[in-house]
mmJSON file of the N, C-alpha and C atoms, coordinates in Angstrom:
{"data_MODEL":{"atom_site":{
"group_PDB":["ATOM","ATOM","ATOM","ATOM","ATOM","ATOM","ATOM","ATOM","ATOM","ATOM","ATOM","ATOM","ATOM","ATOM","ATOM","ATOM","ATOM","ATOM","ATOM","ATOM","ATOM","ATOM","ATOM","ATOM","ATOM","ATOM","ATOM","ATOM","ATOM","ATOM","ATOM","ATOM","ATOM","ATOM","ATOM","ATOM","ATOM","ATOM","ATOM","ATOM","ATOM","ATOM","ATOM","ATOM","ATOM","ATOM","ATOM","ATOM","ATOM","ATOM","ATOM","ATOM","ATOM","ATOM","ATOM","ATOM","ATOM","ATOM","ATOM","ATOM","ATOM","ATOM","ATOM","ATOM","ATOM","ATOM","ATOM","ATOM","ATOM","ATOM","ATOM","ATOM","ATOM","ATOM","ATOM","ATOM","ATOM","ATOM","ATOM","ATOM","ATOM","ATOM","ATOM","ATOM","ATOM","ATOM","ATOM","ATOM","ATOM","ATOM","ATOM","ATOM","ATOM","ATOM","ATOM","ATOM","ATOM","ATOM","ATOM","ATOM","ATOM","ATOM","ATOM","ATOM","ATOM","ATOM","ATOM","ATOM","ATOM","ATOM","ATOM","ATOM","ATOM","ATOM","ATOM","ATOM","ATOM","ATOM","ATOM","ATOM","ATOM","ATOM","ATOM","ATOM","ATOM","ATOM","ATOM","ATOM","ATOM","ATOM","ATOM","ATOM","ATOM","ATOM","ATOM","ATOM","ATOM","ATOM","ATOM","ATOM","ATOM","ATOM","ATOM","ATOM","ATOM","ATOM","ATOM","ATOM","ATOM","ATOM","ATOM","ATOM","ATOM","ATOM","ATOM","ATOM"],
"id":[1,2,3,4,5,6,7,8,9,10,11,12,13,14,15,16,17,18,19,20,21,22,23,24,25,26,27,28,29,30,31,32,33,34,35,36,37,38,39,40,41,42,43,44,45,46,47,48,49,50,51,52,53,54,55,56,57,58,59,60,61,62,63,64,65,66,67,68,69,70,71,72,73,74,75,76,77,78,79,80,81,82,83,84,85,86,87,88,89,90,91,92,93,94,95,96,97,98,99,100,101,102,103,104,105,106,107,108,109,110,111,112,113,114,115,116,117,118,119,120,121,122,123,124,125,126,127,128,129,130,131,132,133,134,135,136,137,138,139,140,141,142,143,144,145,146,147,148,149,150,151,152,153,154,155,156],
"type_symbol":["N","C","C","N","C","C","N","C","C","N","C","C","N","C","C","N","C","C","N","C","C","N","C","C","N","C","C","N","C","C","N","C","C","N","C","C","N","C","C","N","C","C","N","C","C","N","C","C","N","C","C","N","C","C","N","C","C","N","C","C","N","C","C","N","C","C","N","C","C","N","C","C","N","C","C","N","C","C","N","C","C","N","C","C","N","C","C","N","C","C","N","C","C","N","C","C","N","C","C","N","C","C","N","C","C","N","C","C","N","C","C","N","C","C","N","C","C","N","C","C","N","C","C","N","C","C","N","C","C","N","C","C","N","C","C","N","C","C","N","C","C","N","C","C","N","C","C","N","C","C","N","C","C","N","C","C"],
"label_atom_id":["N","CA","C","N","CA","C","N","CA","C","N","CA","C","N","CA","C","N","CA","C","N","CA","C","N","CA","C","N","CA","C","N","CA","C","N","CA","C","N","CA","C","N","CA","C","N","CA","C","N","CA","C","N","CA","C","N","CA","C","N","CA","C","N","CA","C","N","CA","C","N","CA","C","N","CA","C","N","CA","C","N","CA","C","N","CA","C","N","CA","C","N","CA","C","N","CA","C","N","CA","C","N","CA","C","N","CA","C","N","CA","C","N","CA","C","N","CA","C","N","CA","C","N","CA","C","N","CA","C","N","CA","C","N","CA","C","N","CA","C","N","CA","C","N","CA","C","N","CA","C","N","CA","C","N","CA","C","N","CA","C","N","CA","C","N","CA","C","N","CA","C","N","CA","C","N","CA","C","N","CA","C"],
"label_alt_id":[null,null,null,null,null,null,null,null,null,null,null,null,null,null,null,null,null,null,null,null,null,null,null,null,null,null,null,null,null,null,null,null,null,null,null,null,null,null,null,null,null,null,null,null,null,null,null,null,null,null,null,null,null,null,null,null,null,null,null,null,null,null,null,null,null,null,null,null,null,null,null,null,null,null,null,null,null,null,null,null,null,null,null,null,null,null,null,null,null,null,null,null,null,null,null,null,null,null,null,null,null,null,null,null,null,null,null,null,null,null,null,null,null,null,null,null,null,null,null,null,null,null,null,null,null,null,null,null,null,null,null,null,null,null,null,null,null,null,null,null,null,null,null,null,null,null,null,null,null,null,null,null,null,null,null,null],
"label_comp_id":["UNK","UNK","UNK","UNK","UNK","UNK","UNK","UNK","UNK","UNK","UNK","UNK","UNK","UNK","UNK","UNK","UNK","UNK","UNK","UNK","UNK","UNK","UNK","UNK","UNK","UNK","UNK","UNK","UNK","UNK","UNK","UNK","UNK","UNK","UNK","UNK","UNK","UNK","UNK","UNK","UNK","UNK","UNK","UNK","UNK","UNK","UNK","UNK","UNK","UNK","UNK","UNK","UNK","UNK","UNK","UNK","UNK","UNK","UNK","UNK","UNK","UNK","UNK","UNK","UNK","UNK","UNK","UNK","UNK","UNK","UNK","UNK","UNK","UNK","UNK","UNK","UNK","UNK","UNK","UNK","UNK","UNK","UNK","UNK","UNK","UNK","UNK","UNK","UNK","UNK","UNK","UNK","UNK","UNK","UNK","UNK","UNK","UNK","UNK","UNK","UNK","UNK","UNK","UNK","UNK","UNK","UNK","UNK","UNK","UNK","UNK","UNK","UNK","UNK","UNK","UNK","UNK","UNK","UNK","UNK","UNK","UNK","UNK","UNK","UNK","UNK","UNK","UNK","UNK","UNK","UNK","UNK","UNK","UNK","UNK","UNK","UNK","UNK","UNK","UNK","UNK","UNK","UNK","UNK","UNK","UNK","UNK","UNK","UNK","UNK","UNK","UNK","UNK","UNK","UNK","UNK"],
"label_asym_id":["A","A","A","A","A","A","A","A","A","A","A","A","A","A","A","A","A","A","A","A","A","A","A","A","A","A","A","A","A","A","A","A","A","A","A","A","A","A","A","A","A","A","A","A","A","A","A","A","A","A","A","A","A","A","A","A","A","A","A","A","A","A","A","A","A","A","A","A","A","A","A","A","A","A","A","A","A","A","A","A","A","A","A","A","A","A","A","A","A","A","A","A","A","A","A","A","A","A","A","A","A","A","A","A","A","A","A","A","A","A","A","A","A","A","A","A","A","A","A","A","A","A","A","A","A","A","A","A","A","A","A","A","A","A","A","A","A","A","A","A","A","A","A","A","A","A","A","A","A","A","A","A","A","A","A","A"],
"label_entity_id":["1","1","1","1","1","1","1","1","1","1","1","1","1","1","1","1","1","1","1","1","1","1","1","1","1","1","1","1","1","1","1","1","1","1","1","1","1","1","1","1","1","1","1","1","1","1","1","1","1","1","1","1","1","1","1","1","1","1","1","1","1","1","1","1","1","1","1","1","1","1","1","1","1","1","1","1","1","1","1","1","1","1","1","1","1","1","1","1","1","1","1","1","1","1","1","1","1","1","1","1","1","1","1","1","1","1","1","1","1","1","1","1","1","1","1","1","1","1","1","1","1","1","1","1","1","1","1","1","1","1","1","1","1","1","1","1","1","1","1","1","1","1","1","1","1","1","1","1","1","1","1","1","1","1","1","1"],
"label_seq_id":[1,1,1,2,2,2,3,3,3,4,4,4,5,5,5,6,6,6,7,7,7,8,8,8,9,9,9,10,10,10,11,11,11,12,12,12,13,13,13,14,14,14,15,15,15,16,16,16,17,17,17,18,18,18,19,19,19,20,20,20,21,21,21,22,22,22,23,23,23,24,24,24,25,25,25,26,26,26,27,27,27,28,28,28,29,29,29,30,30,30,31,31,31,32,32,32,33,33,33,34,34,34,35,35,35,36,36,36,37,37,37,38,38,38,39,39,39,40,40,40,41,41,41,42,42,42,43,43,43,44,44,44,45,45,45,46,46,46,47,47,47,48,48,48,49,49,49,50,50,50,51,51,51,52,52,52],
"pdbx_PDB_ins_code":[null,null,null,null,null,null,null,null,null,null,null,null,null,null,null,null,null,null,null,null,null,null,null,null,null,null,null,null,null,null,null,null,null,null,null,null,null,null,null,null,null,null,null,null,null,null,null,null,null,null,null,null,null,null,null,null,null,null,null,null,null,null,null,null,null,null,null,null,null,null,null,null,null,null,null,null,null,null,null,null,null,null,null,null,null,null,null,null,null,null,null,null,null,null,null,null,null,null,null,null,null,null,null,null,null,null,null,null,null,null,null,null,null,null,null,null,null,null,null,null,null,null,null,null,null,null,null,null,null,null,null,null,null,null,null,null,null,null,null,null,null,null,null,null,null,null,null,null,null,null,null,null,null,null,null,null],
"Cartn_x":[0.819,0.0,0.864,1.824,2.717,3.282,3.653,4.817,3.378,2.425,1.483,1.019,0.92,0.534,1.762,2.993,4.387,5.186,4.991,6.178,7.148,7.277,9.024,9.789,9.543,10.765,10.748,10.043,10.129,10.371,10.578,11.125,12.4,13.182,15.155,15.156,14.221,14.735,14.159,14.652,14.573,13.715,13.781,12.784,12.373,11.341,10.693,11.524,12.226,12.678,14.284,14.972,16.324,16.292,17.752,18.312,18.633,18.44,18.52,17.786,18.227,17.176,17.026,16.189,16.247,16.094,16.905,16.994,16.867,16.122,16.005,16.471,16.187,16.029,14.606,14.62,13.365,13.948,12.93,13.087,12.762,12.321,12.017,10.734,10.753,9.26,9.818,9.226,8.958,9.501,10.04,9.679,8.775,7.671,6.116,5.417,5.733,5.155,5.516,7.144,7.364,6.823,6.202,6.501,4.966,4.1,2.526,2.333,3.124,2.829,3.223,4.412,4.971,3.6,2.801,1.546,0.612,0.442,-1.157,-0.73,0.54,0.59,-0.444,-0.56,-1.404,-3.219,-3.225,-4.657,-5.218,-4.064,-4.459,-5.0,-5.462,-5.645,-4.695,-3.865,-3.088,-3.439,-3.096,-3.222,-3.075,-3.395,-2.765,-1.648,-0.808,0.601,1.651,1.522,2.008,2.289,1.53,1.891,1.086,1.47,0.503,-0.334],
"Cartn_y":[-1.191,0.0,1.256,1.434,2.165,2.689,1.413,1.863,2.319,1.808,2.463,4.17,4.52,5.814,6.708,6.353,6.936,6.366,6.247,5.205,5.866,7.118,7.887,7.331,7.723,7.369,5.814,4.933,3.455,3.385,3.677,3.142,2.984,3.854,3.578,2.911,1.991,1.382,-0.24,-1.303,-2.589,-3.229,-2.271,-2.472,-1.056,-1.288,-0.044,-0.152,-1.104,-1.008,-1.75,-0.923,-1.571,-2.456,-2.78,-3.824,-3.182,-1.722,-0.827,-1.246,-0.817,-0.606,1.014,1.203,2.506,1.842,2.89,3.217,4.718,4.762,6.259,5.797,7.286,7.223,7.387,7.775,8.175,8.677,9.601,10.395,9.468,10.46,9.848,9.353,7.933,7.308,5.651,4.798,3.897,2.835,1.693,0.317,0.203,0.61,-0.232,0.593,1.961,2.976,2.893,2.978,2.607,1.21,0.427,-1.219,-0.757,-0.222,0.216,0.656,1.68,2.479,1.498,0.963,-0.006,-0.925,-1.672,-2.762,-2.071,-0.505,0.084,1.39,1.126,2.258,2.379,1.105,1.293,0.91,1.339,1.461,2.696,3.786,5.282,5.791,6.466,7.526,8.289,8.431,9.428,10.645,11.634,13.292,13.722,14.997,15.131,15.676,15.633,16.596,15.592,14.242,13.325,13.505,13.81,14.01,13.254,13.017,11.913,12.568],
"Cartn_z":[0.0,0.0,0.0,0.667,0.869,-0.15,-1.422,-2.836,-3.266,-3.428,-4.559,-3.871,-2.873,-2.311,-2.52,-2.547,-2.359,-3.385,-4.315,-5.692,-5.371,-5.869,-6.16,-4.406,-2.82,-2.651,-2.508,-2.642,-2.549,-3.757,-4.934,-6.37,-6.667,-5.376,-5.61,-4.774,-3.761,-2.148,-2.69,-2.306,-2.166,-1.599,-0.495,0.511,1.389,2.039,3.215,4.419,4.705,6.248,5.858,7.024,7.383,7.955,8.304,9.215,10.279,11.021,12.112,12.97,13.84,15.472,15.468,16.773,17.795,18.861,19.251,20.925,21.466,22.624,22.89,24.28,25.441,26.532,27.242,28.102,28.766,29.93,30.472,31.533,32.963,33.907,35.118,35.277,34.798,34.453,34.698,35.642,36.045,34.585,35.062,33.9,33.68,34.241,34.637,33.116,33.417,32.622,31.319,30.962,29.651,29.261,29.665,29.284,29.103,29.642,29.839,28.695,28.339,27.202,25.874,26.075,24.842,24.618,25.086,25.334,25.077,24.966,24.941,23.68,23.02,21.675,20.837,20.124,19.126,19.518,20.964,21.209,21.503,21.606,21.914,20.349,20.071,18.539,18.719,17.74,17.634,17.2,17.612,17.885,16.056,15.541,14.239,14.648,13.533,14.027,14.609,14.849,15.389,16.946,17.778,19.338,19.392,20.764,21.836,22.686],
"occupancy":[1.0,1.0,1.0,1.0,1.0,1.0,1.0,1.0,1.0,1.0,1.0,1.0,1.0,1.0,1.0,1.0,1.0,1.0,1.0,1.0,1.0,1.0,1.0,1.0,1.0,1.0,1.0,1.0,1.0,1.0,1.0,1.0,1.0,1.0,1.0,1.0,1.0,1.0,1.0,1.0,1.0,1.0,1.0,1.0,1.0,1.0,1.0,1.0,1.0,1.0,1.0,1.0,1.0,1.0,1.0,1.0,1.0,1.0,1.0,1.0,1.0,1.0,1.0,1.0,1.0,1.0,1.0,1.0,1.0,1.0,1.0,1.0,1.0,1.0,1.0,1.0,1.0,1.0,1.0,1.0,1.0,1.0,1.0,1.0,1.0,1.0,1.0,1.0,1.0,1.0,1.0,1.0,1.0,1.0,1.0,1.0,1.0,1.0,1.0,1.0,1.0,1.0,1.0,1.0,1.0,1.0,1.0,1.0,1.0,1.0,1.0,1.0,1.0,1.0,1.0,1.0,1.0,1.0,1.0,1.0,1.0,1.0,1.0,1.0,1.0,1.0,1.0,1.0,1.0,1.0,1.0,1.0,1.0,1.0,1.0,1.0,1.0,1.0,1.0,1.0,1.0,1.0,1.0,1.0,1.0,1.0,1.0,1.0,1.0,1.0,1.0,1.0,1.0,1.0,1.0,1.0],
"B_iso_or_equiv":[0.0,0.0,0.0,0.0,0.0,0.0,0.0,0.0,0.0,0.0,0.0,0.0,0.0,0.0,0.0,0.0,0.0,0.0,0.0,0.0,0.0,0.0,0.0,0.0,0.0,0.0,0.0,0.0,0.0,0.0,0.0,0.0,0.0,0.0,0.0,0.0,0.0,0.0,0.0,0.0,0.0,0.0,0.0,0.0,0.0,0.0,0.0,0.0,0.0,0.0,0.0,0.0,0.0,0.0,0.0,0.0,0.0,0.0,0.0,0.0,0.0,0.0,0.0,0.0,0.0,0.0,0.0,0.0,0.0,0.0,0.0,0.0,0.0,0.0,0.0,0.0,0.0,0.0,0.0,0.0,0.0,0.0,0.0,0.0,0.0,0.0,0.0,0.0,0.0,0.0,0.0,0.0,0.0,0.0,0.0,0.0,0.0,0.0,0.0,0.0,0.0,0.0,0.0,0.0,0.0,0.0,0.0,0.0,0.0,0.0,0.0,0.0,0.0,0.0,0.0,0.0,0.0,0.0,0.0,0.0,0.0,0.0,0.0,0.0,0.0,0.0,0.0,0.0,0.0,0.0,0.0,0.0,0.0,0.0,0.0,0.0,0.0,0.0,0.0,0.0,0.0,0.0,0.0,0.0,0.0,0.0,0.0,0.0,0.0,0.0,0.0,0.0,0.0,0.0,0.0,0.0],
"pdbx_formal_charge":[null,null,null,null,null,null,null,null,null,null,null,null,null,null,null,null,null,null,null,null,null,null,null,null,null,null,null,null,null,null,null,null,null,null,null,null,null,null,null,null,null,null,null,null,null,null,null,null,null,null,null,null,null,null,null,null,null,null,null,null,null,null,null,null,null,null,null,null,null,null,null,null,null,null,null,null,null,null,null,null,null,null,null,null,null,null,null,null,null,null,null,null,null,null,null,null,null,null,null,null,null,null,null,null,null,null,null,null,null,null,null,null,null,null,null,null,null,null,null,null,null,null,null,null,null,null,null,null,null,null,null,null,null,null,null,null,null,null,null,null,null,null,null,null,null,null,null,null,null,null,null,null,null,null,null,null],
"auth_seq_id":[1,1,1,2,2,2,3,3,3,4,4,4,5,5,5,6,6,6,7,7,7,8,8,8,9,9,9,10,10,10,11,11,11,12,12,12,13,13,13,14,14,14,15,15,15,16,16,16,17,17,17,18,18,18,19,19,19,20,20,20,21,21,21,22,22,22,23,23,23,24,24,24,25,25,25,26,26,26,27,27,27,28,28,28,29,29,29,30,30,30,31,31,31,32,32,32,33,33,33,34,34,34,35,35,35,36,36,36,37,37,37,38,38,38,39,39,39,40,40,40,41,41,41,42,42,42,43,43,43,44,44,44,45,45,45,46,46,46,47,47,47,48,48,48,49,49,49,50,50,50,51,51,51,52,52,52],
"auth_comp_id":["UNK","UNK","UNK","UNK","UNK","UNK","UNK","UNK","UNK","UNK","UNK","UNK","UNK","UNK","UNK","UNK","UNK","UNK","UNK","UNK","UNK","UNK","UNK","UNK","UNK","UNK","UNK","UNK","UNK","UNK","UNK","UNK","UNK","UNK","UNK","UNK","UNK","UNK","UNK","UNK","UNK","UNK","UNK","UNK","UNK","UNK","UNK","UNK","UNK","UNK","UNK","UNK","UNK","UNK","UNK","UNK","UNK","UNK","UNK","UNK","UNK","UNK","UNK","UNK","UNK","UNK","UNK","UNK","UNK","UNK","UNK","UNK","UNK","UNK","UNK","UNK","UNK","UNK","UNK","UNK","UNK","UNK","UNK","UNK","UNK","UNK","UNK","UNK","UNK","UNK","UNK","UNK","UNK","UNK","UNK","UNK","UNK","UNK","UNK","UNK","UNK","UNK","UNK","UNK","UNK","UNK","UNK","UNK","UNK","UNK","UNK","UNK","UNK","UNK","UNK","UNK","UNK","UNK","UNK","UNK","UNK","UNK","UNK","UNK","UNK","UNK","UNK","UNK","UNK","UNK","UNK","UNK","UNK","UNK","UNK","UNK","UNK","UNK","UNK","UNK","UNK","UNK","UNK","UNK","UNK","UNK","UNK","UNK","UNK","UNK","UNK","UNK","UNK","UNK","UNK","UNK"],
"auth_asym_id":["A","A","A","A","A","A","A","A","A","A","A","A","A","A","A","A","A","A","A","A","A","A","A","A","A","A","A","A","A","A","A","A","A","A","A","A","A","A","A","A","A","A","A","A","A","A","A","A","A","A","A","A","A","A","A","A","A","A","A","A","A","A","A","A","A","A","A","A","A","A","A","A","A","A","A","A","A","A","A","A","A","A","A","A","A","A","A","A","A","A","A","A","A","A","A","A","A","A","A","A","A","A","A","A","A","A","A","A","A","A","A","A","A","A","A","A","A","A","A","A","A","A","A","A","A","A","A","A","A","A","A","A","A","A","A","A","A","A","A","A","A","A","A","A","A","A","A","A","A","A","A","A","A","A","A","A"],
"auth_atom_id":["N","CA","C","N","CA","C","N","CA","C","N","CA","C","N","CA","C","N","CA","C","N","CA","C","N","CA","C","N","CA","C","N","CA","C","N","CA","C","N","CA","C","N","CA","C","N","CA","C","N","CA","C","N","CA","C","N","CA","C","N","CA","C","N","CA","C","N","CA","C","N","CA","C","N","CA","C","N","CA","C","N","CA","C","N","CA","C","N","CA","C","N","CA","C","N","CA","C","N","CA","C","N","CA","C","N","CA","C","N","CA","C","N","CA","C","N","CA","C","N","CA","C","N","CA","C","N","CA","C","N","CA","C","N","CA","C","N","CA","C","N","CA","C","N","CA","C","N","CA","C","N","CA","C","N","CA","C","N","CA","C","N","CA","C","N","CA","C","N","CA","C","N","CA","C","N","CA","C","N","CA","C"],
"pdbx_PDB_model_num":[1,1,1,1,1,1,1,1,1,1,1,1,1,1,1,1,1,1,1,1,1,1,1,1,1,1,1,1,1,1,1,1,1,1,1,1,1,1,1,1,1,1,1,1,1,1,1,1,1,1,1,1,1,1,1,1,1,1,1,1,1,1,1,1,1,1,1,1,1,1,1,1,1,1,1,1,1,1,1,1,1,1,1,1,1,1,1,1,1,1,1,1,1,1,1,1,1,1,1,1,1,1,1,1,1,1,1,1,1,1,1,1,1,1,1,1,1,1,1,1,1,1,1,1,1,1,1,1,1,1,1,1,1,1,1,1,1,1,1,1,1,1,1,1,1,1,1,1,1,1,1,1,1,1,1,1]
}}}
């Protein structure tokens, strides 16, 4: 769905995704909380503008 909505930059790439990771940090927030939030992402609606 992606190459057909977006051809030009998926038409020089092989593929959509690397062989990368991420890693971030986080502030002063519990395991409990990040691991909470990691398990309940894609059940919030996301904001426009991309915020949470």
């Amino acid at each position: 769905m992606l190459r057909e909505e977006f051809p030009h930059p998926t038409s020089r790439l092989p593929t959509l995704w690397s062989a990368s990771y991420f890693a971030a940090s986080v502030g002063a927030v519990s395991a409990d909380t990040v691991q909470r939030h990691i398990d309940t992402q894609w059940q919030r609606p996301r904001k426009k503008g991309g915020e949470q």
